[in-house]
C-alpha positions in Angstrom: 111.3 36.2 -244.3 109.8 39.4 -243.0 109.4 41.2 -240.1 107.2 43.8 -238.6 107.9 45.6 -235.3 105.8 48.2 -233.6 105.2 49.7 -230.1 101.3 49.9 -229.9 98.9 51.2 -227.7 95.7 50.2 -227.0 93.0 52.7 -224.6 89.5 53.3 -223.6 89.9 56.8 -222.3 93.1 58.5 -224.3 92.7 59.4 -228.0 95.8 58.9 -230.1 95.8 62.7 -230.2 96.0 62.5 -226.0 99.2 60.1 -226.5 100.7 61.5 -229.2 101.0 64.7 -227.1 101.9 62.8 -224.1 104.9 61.1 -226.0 106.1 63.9 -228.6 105.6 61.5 -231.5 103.4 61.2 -234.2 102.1 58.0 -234.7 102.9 55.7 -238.2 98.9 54.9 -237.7 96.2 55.2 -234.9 92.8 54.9 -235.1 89.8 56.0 -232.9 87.0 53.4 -231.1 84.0 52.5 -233.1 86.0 53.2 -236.2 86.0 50.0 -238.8 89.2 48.5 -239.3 90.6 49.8 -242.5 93.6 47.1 -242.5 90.7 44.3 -242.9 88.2 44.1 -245.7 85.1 43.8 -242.6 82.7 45.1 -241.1 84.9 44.9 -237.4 85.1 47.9 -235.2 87.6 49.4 -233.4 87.5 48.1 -229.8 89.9 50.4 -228.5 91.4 53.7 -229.7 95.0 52.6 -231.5 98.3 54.2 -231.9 100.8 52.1 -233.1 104.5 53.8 -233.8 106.9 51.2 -236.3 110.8 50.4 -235.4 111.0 52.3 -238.9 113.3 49.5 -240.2 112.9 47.4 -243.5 111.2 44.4 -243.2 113.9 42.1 -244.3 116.2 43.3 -241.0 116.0 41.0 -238.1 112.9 40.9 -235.4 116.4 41.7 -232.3 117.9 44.4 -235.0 114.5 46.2 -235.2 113.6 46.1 -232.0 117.0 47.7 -231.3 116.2 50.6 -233.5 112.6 50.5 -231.7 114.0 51.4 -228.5 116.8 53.6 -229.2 113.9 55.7 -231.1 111.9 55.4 -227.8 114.7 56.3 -225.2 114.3 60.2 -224.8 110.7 59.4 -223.9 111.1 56.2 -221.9 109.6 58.0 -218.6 106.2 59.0 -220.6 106.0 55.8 -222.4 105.9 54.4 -218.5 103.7 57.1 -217.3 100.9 55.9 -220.1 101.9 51.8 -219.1 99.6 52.8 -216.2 96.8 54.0 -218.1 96.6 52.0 -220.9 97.6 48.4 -222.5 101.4 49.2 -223.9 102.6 46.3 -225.7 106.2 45.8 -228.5 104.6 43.8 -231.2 106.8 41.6 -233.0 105.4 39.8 -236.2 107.2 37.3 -238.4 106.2 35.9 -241.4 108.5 33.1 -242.2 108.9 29.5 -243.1 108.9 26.7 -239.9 111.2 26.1 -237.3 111.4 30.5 -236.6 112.7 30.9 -233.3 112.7 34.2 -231.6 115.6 35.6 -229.7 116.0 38.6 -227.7 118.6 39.5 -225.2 118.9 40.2 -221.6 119.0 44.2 -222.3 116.6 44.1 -225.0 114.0 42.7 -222.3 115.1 44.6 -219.6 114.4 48.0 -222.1 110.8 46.7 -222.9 110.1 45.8 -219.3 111.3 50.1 -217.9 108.6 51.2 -220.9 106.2 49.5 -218.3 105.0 47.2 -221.6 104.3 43.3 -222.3 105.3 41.3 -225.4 102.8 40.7 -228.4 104.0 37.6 -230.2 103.0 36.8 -234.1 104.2 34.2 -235.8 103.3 33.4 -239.0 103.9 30.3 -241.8 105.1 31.0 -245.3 104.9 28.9 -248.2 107.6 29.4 -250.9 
């Protein structure tokens, strides 16, 4: 099993530069619109500038655990992550590369957290084969 949770943000008008200054954070990676996607062996471009920011956790701890640790890194800056929810697409990406039958589980406060940074869920669920 493994797990990948991020805060990312998608824009058509602020640079990661504009929202790394906005939040105080430097972003684990971010890329600029028009740019081709260096993740993906294509010719795709960027649609959108990107800055994504990971929970910083190991990819074996669980999707809940990480993004925990996602949100307690994002608490002194909770009002700007808001303030930037109205500008561009903010989103908690969770990804989970597992075997069938994952389910996903998150509490009350978890979702309560994600919903004051003004963002939406971005679901990924992925098969493995052992």
């Amino acid at each position: 099993m493994r797990n990948i949770v991020r805060l990312k943000i998608l824009s058509d008008t602020l640079t990661p530069e504009d929202i790394s200054e906005r939040l105080g954070l430097t972003p684990s990676r971010s890329w600029i619109k028009g740019e081709s996607d260096r993740k993906k062996a294509s010719l795709n471009m960027a649609k959108w500038n990107g800055w994504i920011y990971d929970s910083g956790c190991h990819s074996d701890v669980s999707l809940q655990e990480q993004v925990a640790a996602l949100l307690h890194a994002l608490e002194p800056m909770q009002d700007s992550v808001r303030r930037i929810s109205d500008l561009c697409d903010v989103a908690v990406s969770l990804v989970a590369y597992s075997g069938p039958n994952k389910s996903i589980f998150l509490s009350k406060k978890l979702v309560a957290l994600i919903a004051a940074l003004g963002a939406h869920f971005d679901f990924e669920m992925y098969d493995t084969v052992d």
